[in-house]
PyMOL commands that place a pseudoatom at each C-alpha (Angstrom):
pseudoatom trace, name=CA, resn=UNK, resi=1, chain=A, elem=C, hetatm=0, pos=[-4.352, -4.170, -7.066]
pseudoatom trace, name=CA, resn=UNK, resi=2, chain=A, elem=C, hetatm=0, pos=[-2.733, -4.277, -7.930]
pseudoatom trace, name=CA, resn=UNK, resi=3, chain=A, elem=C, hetatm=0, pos=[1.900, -8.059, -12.141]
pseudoatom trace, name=CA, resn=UNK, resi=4, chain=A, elem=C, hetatm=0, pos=[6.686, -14.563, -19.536]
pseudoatom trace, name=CA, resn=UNK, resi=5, chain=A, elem=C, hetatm=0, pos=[7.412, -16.630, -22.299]
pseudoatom trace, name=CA, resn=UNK, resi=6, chain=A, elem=C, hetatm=0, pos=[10.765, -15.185, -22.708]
pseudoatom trace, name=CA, resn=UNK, resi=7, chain=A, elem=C, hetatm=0, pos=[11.520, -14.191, -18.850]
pseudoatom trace, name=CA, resn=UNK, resi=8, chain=A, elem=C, hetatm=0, pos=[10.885, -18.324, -17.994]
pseudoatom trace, name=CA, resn=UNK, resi=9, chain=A, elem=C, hetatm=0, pos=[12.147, -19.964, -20.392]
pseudoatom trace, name=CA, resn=UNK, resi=10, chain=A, elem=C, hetatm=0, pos=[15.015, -17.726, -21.737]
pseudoatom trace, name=CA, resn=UNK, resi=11, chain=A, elem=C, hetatm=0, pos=[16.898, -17.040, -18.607]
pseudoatom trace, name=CA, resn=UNK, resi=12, chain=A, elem=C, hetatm=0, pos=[14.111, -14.365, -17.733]
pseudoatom trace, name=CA, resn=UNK, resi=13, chain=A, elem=C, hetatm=0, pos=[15.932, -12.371, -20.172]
pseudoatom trace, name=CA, resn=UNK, resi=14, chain=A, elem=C, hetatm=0, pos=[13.930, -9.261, -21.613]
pseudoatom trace, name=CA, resn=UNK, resi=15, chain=A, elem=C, hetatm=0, pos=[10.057, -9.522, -19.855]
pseudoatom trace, name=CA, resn=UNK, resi=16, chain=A, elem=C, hetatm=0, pos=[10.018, -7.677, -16.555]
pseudoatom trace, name=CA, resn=UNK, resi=17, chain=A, elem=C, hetatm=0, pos=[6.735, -8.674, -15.257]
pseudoatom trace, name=CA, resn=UNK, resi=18, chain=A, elem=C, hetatm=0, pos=[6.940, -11.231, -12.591]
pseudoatom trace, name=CA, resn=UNK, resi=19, chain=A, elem=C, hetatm=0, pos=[5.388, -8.960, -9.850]
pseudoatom trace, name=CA, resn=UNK, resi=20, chain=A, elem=C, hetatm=0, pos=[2.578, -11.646, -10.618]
pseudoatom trace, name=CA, resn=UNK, resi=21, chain=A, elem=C, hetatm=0, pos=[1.601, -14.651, -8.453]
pseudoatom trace, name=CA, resn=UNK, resi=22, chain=A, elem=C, hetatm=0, pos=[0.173, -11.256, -6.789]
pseudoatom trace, name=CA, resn=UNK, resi=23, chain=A, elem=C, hetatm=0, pos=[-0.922, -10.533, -3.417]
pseudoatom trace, name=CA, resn=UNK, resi=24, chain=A, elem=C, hetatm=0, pos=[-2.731, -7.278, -2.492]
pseudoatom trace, name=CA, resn=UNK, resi=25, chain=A, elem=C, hetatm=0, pos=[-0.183, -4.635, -3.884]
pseudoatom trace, name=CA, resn=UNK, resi=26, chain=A, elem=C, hetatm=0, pos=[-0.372, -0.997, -4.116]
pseudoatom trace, name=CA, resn=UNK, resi=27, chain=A, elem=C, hetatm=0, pos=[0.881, -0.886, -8.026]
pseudoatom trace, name=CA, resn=UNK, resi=28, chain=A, elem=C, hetatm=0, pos=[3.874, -3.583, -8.629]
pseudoatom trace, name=CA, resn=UNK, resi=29, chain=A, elem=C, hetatm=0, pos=[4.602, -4.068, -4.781]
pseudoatom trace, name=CA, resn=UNK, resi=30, chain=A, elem=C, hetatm=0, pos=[2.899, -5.611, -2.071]
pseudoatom trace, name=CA, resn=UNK, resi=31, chain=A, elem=C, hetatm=0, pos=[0.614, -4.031, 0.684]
pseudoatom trace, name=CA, resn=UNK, resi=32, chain=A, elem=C, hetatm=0, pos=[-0.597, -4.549, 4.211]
pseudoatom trace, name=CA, resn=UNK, resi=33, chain=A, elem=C, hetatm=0, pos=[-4.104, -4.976, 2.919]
pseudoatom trace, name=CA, resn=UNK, resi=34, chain=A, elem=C, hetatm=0, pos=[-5.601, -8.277, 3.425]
pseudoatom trace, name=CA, resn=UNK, resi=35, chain=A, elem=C, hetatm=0, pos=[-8.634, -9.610, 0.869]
pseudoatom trace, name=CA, resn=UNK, resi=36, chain=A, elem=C, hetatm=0, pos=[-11.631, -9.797, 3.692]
pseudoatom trace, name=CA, resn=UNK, resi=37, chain=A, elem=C, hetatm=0, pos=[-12.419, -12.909, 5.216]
pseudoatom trace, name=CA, resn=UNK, resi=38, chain=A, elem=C, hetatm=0, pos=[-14.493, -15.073, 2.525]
pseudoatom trace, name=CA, resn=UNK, resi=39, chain=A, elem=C, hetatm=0, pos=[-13.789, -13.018, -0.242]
pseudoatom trace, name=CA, resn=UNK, resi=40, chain=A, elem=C, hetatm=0, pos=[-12.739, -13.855, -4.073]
pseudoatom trace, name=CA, resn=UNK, resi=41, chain=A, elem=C, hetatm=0, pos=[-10.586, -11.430, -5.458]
pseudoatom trace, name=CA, resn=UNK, resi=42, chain=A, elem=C, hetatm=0, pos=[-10.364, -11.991, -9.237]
pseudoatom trace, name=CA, resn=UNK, resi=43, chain=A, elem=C, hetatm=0, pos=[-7.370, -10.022, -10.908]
pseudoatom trace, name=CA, resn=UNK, resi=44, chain=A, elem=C, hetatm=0, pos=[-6.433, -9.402, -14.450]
pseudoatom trace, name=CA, resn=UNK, resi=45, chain=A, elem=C, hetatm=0, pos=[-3.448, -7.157, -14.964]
pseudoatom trace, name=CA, resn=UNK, resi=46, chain=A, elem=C, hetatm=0, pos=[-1.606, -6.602, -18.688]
pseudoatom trace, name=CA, resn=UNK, resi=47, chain=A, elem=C, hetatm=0, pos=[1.913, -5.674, -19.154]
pseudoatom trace, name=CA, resn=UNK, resi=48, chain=A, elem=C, hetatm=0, pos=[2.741, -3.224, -22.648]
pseudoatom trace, name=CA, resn=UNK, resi=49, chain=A, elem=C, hetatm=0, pos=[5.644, -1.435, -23.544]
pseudoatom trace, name=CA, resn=UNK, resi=50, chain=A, elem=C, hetatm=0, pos=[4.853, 1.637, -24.833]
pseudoatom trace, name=CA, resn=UNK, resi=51, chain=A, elem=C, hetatm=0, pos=[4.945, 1.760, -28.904]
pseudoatom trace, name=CA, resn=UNK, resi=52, chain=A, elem=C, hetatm=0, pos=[4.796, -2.095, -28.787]
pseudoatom trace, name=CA, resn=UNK, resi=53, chain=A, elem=C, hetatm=0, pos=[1.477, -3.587, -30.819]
pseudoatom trace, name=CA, resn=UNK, resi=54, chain=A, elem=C, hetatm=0, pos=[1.565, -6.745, -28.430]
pseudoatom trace, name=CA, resn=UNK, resi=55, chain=A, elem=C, hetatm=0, pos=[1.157, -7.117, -24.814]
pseudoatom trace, name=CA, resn=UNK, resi=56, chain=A, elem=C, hetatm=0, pos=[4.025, -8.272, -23.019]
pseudoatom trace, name=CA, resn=UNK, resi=57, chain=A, elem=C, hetatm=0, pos=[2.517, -10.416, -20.564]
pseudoatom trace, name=CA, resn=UNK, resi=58, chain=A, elem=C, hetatm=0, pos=[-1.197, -10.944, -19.254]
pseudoatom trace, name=CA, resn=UNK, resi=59, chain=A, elem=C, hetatm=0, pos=[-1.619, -12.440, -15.458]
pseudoatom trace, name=CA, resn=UNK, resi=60, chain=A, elem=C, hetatm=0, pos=[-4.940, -14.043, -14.154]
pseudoatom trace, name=CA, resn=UNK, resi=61, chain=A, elem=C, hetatm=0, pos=[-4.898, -14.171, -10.912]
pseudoatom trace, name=CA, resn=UNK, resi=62, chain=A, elem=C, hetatm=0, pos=[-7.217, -15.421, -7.472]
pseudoatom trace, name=CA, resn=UNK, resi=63, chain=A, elem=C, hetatm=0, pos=[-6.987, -14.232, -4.209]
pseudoatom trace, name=CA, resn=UNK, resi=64, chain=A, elem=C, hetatm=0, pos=[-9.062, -15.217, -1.338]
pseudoatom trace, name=CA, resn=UNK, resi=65, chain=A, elem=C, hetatm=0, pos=[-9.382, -14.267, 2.596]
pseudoatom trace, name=CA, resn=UNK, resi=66, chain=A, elem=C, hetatm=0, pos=[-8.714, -16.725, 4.498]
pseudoatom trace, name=CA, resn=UNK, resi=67, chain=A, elem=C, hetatm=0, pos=[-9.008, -14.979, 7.762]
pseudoatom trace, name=CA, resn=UNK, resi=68, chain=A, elem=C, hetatm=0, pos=[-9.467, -11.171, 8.648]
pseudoatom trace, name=CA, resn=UNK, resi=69, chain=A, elem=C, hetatm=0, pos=[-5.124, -11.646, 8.574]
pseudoatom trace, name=CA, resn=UNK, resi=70, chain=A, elem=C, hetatm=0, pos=[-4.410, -13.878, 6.021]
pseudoatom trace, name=CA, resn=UNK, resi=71, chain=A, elem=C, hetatm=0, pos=[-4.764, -14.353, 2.041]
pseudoatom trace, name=CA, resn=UNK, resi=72, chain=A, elem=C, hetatm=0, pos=[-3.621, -16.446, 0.005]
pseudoatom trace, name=CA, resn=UNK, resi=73, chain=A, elem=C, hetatm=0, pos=[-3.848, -16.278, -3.720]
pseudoatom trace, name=CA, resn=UNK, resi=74, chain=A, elem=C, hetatm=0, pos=[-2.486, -18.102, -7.486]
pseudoatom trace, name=CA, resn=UNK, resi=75, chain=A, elem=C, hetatm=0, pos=[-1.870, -16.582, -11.052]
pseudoatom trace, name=CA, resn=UNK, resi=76, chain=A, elem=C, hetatm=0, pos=[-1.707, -17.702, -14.087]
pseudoatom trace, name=CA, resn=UNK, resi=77, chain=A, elem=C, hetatm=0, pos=[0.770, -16.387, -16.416]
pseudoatom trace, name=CA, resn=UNK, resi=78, chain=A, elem=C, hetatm=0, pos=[-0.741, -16.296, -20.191]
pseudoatom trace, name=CA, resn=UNK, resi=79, chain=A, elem=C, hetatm=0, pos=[1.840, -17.799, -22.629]
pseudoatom trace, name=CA, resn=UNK, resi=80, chain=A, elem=C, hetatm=0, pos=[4.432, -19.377, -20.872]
pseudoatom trace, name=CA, resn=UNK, resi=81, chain=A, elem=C, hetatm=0, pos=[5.037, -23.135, -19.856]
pseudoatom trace, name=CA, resn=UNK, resi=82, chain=A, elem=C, hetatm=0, pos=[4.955, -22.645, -16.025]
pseudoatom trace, name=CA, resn=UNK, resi=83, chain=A, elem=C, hetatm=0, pos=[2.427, -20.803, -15.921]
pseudoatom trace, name=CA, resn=UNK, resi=84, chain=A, elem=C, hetatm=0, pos=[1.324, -21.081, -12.359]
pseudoatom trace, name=CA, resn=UNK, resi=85, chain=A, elem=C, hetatm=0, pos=[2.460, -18.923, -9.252]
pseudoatom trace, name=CA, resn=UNK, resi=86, chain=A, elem=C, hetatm=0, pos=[1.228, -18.735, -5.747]
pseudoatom trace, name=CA, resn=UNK, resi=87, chain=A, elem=C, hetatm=0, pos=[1.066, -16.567, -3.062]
pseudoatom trace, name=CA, resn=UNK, resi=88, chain=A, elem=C, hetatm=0, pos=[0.391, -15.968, 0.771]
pseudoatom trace, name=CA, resn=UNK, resi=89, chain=A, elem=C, hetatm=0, pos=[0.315, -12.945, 3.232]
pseudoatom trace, name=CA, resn=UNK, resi=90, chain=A, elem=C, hetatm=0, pos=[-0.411, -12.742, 7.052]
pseudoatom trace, name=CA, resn=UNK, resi=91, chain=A, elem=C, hetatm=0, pos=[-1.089, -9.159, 9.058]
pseudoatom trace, name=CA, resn=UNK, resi=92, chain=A, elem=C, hetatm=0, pos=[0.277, -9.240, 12.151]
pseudoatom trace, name=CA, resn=UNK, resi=93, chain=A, elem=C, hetatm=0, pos=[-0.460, -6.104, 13.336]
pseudoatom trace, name=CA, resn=UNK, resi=94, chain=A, elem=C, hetatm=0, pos=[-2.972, -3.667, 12.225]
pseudoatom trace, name=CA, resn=UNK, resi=95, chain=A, elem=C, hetatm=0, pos=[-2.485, -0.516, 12.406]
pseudoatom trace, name=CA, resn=UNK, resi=96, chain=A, elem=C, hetatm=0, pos=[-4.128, 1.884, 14.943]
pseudoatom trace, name=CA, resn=UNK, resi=97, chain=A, elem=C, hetatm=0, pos=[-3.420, 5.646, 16.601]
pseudoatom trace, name=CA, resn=UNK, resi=98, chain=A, elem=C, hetatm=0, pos=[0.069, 4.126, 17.778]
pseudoatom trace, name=CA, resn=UNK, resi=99, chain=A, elem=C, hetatm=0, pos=[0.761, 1.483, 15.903]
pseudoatom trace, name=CA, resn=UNK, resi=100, chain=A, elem=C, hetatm=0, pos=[1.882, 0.520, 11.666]
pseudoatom trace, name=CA, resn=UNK, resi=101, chain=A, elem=C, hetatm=0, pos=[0.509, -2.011, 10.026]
pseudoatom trace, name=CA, resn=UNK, resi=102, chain=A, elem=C, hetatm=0, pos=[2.923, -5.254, 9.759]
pseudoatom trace, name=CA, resn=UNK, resi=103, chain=A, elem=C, hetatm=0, pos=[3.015, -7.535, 7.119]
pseudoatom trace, name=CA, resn=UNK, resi=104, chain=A, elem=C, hetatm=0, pos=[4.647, -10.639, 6.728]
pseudoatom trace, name=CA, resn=UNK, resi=105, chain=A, elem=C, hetatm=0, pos=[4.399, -12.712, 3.202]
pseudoatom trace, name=CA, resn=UNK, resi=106, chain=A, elem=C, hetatm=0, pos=[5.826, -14.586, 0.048]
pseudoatom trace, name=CA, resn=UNK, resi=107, chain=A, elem=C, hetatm=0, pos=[4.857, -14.733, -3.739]
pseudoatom trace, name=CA, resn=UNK, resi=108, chain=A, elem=C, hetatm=0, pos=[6.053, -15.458, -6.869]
pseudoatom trace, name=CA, resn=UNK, resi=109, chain=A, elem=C, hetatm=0, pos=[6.381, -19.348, -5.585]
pseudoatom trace, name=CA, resn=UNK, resi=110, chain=A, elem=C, hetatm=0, pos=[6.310, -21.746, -8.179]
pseudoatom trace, name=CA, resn=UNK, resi=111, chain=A, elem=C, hetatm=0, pos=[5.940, -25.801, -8.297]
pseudoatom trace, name=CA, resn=UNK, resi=112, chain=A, elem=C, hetatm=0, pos=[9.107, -25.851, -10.543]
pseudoatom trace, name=CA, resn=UNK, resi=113, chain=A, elem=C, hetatm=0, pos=[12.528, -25.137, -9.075]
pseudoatom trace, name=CA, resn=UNK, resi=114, chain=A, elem=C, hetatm=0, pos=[13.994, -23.338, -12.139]
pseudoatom trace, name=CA, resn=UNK, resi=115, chain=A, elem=C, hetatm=0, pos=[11.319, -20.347, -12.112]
pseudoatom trace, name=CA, resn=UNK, resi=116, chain=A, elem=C, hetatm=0, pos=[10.641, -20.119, -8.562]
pseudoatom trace, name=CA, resn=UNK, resi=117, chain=A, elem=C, hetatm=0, pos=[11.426, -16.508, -7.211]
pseudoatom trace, name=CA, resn=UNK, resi=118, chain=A, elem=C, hetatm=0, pos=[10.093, -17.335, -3.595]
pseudoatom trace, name=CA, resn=UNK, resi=119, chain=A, elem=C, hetatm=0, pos=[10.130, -13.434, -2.924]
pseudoatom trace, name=CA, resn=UNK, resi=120, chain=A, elem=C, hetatm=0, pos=[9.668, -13.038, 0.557]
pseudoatom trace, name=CA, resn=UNK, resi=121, chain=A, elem=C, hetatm=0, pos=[9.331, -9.493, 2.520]
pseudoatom trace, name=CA, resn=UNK, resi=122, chain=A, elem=C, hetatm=0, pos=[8.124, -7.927, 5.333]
pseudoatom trace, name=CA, resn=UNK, resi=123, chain=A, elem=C, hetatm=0, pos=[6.293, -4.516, 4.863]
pseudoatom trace, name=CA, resn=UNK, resi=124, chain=A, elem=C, hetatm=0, pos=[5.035, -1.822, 7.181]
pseudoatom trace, name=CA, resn=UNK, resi=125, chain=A, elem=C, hetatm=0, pos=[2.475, 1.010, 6.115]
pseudoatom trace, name=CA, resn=UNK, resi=126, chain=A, elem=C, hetatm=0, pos=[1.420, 4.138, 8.559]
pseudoatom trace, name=CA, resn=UNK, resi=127, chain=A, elem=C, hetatm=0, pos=[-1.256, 6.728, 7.664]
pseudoatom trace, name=CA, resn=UNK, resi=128, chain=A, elem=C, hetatm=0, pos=[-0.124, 10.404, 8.214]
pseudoatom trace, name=CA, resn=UNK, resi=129, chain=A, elem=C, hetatm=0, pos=[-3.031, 12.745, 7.416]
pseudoatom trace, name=CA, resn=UNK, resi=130, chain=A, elem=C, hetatm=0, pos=[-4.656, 10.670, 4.192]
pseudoatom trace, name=CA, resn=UNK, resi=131, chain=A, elem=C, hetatm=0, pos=[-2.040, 9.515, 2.822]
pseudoatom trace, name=CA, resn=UNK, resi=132, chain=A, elem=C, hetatm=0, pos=[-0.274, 5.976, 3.737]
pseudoatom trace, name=CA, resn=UNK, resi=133, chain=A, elem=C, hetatm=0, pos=[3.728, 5.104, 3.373]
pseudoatom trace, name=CA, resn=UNK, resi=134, chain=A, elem=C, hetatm=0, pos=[5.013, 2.072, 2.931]
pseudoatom trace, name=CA, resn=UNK, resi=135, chain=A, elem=C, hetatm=0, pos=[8.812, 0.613, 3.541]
pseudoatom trace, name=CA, resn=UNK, resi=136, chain=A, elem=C, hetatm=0, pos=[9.935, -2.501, 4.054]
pseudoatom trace, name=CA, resn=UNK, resi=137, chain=A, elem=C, hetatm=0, pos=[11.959, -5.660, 2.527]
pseudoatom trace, name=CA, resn=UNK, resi=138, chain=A, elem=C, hetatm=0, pos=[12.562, -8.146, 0.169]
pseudoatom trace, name=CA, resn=UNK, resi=139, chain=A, elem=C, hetatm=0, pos=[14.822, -11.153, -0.325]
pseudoatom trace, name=CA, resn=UNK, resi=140, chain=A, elem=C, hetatm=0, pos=[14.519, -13.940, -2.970]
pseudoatom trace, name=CA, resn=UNK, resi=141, chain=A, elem=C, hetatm=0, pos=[16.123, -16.787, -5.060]
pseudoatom trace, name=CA, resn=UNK, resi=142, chain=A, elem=C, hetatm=0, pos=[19.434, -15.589, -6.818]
pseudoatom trace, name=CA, resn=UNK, resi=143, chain=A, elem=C, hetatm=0, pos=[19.425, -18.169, -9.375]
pseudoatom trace, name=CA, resn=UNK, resi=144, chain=A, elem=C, hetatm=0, pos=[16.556, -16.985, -10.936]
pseudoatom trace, name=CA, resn=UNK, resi=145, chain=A, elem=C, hetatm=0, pos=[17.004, -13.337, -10.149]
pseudoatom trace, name=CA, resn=UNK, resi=146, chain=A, elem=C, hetatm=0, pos=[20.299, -12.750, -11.541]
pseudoatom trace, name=CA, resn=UNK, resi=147, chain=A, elem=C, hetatm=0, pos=[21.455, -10.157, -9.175]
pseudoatom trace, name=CA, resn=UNK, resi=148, chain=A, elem=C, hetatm=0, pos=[20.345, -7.756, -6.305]
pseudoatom trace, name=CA, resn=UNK, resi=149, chain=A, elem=C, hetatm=0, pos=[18.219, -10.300, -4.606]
pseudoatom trace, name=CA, resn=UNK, resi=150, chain=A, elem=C, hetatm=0, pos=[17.734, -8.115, -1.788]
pseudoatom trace, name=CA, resn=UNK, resi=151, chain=A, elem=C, hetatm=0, pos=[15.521, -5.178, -2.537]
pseudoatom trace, name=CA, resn=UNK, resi=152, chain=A, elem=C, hetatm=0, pos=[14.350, -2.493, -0.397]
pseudoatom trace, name=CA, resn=UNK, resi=153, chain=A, elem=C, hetatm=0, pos=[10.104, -1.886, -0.981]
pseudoatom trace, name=CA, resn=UNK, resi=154, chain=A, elem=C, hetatm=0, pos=[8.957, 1.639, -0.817]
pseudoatom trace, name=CA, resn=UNK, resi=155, chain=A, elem=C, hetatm=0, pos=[5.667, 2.611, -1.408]
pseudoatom trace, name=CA, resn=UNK, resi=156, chain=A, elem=C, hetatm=0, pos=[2.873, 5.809, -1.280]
pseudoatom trace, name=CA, resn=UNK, resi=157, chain=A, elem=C, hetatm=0, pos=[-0.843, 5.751, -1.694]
pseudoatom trace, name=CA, resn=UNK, resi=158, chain=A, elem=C, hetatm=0, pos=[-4.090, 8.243, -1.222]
pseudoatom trace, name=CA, resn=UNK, resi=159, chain=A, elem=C, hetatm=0, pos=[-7.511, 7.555, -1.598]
pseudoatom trace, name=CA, resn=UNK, resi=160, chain=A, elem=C, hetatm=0, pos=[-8.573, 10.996, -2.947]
pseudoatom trace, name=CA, resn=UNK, resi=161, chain=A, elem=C, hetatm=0, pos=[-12.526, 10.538, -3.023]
pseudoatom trace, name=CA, resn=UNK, resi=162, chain=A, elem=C, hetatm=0, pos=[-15.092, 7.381, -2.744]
pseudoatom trace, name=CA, resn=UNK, resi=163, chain=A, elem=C, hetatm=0, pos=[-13.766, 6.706, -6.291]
pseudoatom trace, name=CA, resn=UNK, resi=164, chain=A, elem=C, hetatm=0, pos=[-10.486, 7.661, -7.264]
pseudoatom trace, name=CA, resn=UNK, resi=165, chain=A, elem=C, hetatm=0, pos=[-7.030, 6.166, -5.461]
pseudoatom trace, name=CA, resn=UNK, resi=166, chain=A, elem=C, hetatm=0, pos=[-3.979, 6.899, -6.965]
pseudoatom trace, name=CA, resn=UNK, resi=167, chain=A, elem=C, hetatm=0, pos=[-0.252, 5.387, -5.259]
pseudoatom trace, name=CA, resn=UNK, resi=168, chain=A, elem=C, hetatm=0, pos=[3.480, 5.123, -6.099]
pseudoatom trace, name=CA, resn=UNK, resi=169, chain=A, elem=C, hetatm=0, pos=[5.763, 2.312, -5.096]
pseudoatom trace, name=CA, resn=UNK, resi=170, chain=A, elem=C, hetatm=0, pos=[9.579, 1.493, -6.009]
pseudoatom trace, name=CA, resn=UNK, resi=171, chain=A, elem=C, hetatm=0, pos=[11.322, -2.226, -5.651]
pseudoatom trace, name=CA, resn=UNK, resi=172, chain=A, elem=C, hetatm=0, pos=[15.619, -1.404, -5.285]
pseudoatom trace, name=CA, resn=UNK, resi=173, chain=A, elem=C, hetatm=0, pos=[17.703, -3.376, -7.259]
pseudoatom trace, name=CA, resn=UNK, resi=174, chain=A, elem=C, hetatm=0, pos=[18.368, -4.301, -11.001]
pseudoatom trace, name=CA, resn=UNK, resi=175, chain=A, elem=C, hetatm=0, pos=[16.717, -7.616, -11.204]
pseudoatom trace, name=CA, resn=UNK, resi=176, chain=A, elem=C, hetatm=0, pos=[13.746, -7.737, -13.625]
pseudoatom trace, name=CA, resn=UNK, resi=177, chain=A, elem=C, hetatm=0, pos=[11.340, -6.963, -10.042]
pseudoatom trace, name=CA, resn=UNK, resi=178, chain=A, elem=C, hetatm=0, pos=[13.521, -3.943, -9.597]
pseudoatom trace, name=CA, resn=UNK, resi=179, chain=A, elem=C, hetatm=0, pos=[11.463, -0.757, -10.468]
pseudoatom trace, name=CA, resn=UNK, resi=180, chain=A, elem=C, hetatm=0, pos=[8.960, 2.638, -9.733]
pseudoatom trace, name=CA, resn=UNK, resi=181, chain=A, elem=C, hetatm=0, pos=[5.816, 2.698, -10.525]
pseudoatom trace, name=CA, resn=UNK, resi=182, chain=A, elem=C, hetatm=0, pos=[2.550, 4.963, -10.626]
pseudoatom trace, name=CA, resn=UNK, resi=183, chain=A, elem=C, hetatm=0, pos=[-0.930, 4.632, -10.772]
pseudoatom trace, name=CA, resn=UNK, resi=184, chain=A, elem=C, hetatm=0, pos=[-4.157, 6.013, -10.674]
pseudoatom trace, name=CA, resn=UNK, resi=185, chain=A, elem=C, hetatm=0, pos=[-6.930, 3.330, -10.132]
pseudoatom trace, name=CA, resn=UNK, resi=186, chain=A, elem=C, hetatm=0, pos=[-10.936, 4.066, -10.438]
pseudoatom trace, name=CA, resn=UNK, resi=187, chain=A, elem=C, hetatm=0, pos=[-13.951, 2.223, -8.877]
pseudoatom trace, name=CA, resn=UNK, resi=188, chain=A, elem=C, hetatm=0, pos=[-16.591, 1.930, -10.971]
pseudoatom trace, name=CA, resn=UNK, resi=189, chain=A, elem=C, hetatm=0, pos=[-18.787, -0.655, -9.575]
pseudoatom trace, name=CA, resn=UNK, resi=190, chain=A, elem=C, hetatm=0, pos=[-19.085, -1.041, -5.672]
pseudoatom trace, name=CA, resn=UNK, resi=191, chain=A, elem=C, hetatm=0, pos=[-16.920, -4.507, -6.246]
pseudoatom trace, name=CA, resn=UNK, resi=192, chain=A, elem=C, hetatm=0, pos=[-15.060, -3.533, -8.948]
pseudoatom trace, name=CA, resn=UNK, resi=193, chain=A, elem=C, hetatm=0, pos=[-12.446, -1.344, -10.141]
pseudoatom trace, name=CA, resn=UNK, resi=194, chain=A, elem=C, hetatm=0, pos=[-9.711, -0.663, -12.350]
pseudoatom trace, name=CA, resn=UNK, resi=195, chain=A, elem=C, hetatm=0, pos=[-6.158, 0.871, -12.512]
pseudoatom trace, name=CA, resn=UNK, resi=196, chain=A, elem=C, hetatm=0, pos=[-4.000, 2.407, -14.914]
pseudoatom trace, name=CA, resn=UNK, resi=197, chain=A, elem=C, hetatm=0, pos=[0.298, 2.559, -14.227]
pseudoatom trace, name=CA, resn=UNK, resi=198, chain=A, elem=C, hetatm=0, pos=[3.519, 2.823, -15.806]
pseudoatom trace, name=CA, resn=UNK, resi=199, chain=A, elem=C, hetatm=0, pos=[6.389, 1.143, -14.531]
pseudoatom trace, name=CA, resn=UNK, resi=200, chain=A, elem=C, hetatm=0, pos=[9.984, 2.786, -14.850]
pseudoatom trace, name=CA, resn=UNK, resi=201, chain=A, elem=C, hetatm=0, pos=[12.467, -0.327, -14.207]
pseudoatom trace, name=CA, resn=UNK, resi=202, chain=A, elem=C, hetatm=0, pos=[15.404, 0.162, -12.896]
pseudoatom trace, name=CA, resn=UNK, resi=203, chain=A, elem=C, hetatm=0, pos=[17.508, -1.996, -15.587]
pseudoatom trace, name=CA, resn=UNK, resi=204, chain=A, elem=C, hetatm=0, pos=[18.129, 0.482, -18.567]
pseudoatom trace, name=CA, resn=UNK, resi=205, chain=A, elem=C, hetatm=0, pos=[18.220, -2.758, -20.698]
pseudoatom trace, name=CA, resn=UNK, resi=206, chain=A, elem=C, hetatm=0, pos=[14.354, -3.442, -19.935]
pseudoatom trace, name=CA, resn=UNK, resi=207, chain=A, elem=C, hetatm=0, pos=[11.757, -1.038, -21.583]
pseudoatom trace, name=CA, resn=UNK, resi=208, chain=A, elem=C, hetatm=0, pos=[9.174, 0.518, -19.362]
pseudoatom trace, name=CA, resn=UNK, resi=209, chain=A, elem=C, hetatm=0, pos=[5.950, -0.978, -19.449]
pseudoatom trace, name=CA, resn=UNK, resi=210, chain=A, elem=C, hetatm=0, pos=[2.213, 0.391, -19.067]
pseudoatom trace, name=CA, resn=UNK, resi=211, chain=A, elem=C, hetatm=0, pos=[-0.091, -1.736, -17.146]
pseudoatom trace, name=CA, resn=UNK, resi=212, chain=A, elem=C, hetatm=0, pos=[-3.724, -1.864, -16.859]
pseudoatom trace, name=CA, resn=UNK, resi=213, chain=A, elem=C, hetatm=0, pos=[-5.222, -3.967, -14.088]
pseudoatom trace, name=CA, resn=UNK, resi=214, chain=A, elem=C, hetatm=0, pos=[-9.109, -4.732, -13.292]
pseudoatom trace, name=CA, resn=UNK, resi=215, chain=A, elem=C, hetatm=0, pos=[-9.926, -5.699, -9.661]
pseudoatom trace, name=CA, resn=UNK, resi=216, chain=A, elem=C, hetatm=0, pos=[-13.200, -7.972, -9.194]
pseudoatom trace, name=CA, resn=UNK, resi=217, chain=A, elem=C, hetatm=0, pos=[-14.590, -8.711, -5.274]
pseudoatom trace, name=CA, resn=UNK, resi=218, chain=A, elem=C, hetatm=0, pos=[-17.006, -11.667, -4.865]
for i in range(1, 218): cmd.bond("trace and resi %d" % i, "trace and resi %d" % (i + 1))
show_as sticks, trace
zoom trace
């Protein structure tokens, strides 16, 4: 699952939605999934504050398994002139009876030096009776941040039925990444599926935004 004009080319100033350039992610953060080896994972997530009659950002994004413990994916951001963001993820450990699951990755990378976040973090997620936490952390480029540059990930998700999947995840800090979110996401093709959030960030300044993302496997 599975996040500019202004943000890029204004100092980043008022659009929080850079959780693009996306890897696997629970809602806004990343996971420990990994896409499955020879598999195209075609994203399209929107970005809307509530009350607003435009969307704030739109993302188009590609992921694909490289190996059963590595993806690697791009995005393009709708709108902007940088649009393009990349991304990569290795898993290595998976979990078991004993053991988390241990990720290692970076995203939000860009070609061009003034956008580039090059957010990179190290996650763990451990399934207690149905339900898997998350908790790791996250360190990227202050110049383009702002501020808080090191944020703690914390995350929460259940698969409820062969359908439904709902999660919760929270990014510390009070850069424009910085924020909770939930979501409730819905499979309704056996490749397919799509997920409603909100996202509550944790700069008053920035307005909450609802986000719809749709999940395609080939």
């Amino acid at each position: 699952m599975r996040k500019l004009t202004a943000m890029l080319s204004a100092a980043l100033t008022a659009l929080p939605v850079l959780a693009g350039a996306t890897p696997s992610t629970l809602v806004w953060i990343p996971s420990t999934d990994i896409q499955p080896k020879g598999v195209f994972h075609l994203g399209y997530d929107t970005y809307t504050s509530p009350g607003s009659a435009a969307t704030n950002a739109t993302v188009y994004g590609v992921t694909y398994g490289v190996t059963e413990q590595i993806e690697v994916g791009v995005d393009y951001f709708s709108g902007t002139n940088r649009p393009w963001f990349f991304n990569a993820k290795v898993r290595v450990l998976e979990e078991n009876e004993s053991n988390p699951a241990v990720a290692l990755g970076i995203y939000n990378v860009s070609p061009k030096s003034e956008v580039t976040q090059n957010l990179a973090y190290a996650l763990v997620s451990k399934t207690f009776s149905g339900t898997r936490f998350h908790a790791g952390y996250c360190t990227g480029k202050k110049s383009v941040l702002g501020r808080d540059e090191n944020m703690v990930l914390l995350g929460i998700d259940r698969q409820l039925d062969d359908k439904w999947w709902v999660a919760a995840d929270y990014q510390g800090g009070k850069s424009f990444m910085g924020a909770l979110s939930v979501g409730a996401a819905y499979k309704f093709a056996d490749n397919a599926s799509v997920l409603v959030g909100y996202d509550f960030y944790n700069d008053s300044s920035l307005k909450d935004t609802v986000t719809v993302q749709i999940d395609i496997d080939l």
